[in-house]
Residue, then its C-alpha position, 0 to 999 in steps of 0.5 A: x515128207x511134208x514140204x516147207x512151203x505147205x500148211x503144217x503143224x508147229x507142235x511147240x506152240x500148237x500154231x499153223x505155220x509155212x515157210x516161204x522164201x525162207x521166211x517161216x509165217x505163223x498163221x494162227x492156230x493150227x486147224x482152224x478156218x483163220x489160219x487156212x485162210x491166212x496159208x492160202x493168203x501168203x501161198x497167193x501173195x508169194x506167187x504174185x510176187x514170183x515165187x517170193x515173199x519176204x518179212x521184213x525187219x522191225x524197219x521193213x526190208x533194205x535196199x540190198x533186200x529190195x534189191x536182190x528181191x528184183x534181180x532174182x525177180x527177173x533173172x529169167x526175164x531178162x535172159x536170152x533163149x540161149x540162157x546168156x543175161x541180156x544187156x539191159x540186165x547187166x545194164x540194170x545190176x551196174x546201175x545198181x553199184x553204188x546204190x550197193x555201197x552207199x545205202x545197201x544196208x540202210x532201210x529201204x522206206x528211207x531211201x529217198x529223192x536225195x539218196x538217188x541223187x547222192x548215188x548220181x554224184x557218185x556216178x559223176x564222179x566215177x566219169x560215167x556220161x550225163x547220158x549213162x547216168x541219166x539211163x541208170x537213175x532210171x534204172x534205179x527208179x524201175x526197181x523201186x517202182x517195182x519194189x512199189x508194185x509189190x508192195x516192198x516199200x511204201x507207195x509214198x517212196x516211187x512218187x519221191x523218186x520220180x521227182x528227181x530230174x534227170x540232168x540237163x546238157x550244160x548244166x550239170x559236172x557230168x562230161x558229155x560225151x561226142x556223136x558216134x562218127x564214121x571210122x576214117x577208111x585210112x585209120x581201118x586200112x591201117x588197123x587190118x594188118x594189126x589184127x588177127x585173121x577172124x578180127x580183120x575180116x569181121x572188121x571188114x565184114x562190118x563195115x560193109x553190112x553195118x551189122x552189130x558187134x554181137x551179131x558179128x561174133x555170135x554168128x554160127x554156119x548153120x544161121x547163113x542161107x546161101x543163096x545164088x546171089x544174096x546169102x541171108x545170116x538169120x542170128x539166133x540173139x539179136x537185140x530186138x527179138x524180145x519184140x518178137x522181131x525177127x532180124x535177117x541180114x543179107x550178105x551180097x557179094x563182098x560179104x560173102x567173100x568175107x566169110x568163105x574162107x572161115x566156113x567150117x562142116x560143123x553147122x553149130x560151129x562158130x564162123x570166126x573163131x578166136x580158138x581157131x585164130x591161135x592155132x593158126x599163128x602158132x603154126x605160122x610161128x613154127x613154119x617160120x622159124x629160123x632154126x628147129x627147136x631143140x629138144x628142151x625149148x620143146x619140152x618146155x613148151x609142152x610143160x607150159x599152161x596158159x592162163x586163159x585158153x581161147x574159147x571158141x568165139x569172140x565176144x562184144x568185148x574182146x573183139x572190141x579189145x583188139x581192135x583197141x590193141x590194133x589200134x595202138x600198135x597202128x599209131x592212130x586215134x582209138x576206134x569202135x567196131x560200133x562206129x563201122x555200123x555208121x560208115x554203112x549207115x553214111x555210105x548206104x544213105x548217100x547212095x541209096x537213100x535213108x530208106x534203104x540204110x534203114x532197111x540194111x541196118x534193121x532199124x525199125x519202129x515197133x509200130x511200122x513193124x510188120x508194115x515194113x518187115x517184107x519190104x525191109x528183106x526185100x530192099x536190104x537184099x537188092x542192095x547188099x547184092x550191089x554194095x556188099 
């Protein structure tokens, strides 16, 4: 069988031709020293590009061309060794949404300083914030300065693009939005009744260790070191490790007694479960049951599917979510878990000095990094041993 993409004969005109990324070249007459050289040309310019090579129409190729051409580029890229898309990937495809809707199908040479700045009224007016608009303009510009690198659009079209200003703070109808401040300990005390089991601890947990949401719901048995006094949670995602950092956060007594009650044989098994949580209050619903159920309310209930299962661990988003819902039904002002990682901030620096929050946190320079890796671990488990 003779591969699509291999220097093959096309007999009704006699010409060499390949066909990359579904795209059929013609190379010439079939044979002759040219058209090997014109195959191996394209097979080199296709690799370089990925594995990719396009043709572009009359008018070169579209912005959702150049567009989908990046996203397969660096799908693998910007993918975590458990095989979940990173946030700045999902960052980079949400800035891409309007781009998508305004100009998707308009020639890609065309788009210019001011189609990027009609996709940064749009995001205004969709309420996103002067900085989230600023970080997605960007955004758009690295595609294009990659589309540039490969030689998608003309080199002309980048240079336009950065010339687009990012907006100034006052200056512009974009809202701004507050500094991330400290929860108010009233307002978590009075959240932690609202909330499953698994949620108030993680709560608990966070705002004792400051660490971040998604190391908190992605923590797995098998990632803690139990030691005699300080245990170490070693996450296998964390948001630095493609700087090949490695992230340890150290658990003191506090957190320690946070965790036990969840801890499972399973190694690989999830230390907080949303699964697990549910079980646990539809039992506390039956124990508590005034009267038994009757022999119909039972077989409805067997009958009965919901919508969405509970899956085995929580997400950023739904362990954001019900603390939201907590929220509301605890009758105070609307929190996030990640303002829990400034109260550890606060309260660490005040006691123990900067040094010491930084270390807790895991907030390091990409240059001071293997400077401070050792005295981080160090200094974070001395103090998580007193405080948390």
């Amino acid at each position: 069988m003779t591969h699509r993409n291999s220097y093959r004969l096309h007999k009704p005109s006699g010409q060499a031709v390949v066909t990359l990324g579904g795209h059929t070249f013609y190379l010439g007459e079939h044979g002759t020293p040219e058209s090997r050289a014109e195959y191996e040309r394209l097979v080199a310019e296709g690799k370089a590009q990925g594995g990719q090579l396009f043709k572009p129409g009359p008018d070169g190729l579209s912005v959702n061309e150049v567009m989908l051409a990046w996203v397969r580029e660096y799908a693998d890229y910007y993918r975590k060794p458990d095989g979940r898309s990173t946030g700045e990937f999902e960052l980079v495809k949400l800035a891409l949404r309007p781009l998508k809707r305004l100009y998707g199908h308009r020639a890609a040479k065309n788009f210019g300083p001011l189609a990027l700045k009609a996709c940064r009224h749009d995001m205004i007016e969709t309420g996103l914030s002067r900085k989230t608009i600023n970080n997605h303009v960007a955004r758009i510009k690295r595609v294009f300065r990659w589309a540039t690198e490969n030689e998608l659009v003309p080199p002309s079209l980048y240079e336009g693009l950065r010339a687009v200003a990012g907006l100034r703070r006052g200056r512009s109808q974009a809202k701004e939005t507050e500094p991330v401040r400290p929860v108010p300990e009233a307002h978590i005390e009075a959240v932690l009744p609202h909330l499953p089991g698994p949620v108030a601890a993680m709560v608990e947990l966070q705002n004792v260790t400051g660490m971040r949401s998604g190391e908190m719901v992605t923590m797995r048995v098998g990632e803690l070191t139990r030691g005699p006094d300080v245990w170490e949670y070693t996450p296998a995602s964390h948001k630095t490790e493609h700087h090949g950092f490695e992230r340890v956060i150290p658990l003191g007594p506090k957190a320690q007694s946070l965790i036990r009650p969840f801890l499972k044989a399973d190694a690989q098994a999830f230390v907080f479960s949303p699964r697990e949580a549910e079980a646990t209050r539809r039992k506390e619903r039956r124990d508590n049951r005034a009267s038994p159920m009757t022999p119909s309310q039972a077989k409805r209930k067997r009958g009965r599917k919901p919508k969405r299962a509970p899956g085995e661990s929580y997400t950023v988003h739904s362990y954001r979510r019900c603390i939201a819902r907590a929220c509301e039904n605890a009758d105070v002002p609307h929190w996030h878990p990640h303002q829990l990682r400034h109260n550890a901030a606060t309260r660490i620096r005040k006691e123990h000095g900067i040094e010491a929050a930084r270390a807790v946190l895991g907030q390091r320079s990409v240059a001071v990094t293997e400077i401070y890796a050792e005295q981080d671990r160090t200094l974070a488990a001395r103090v998580m041993s007193q405080v948390g």
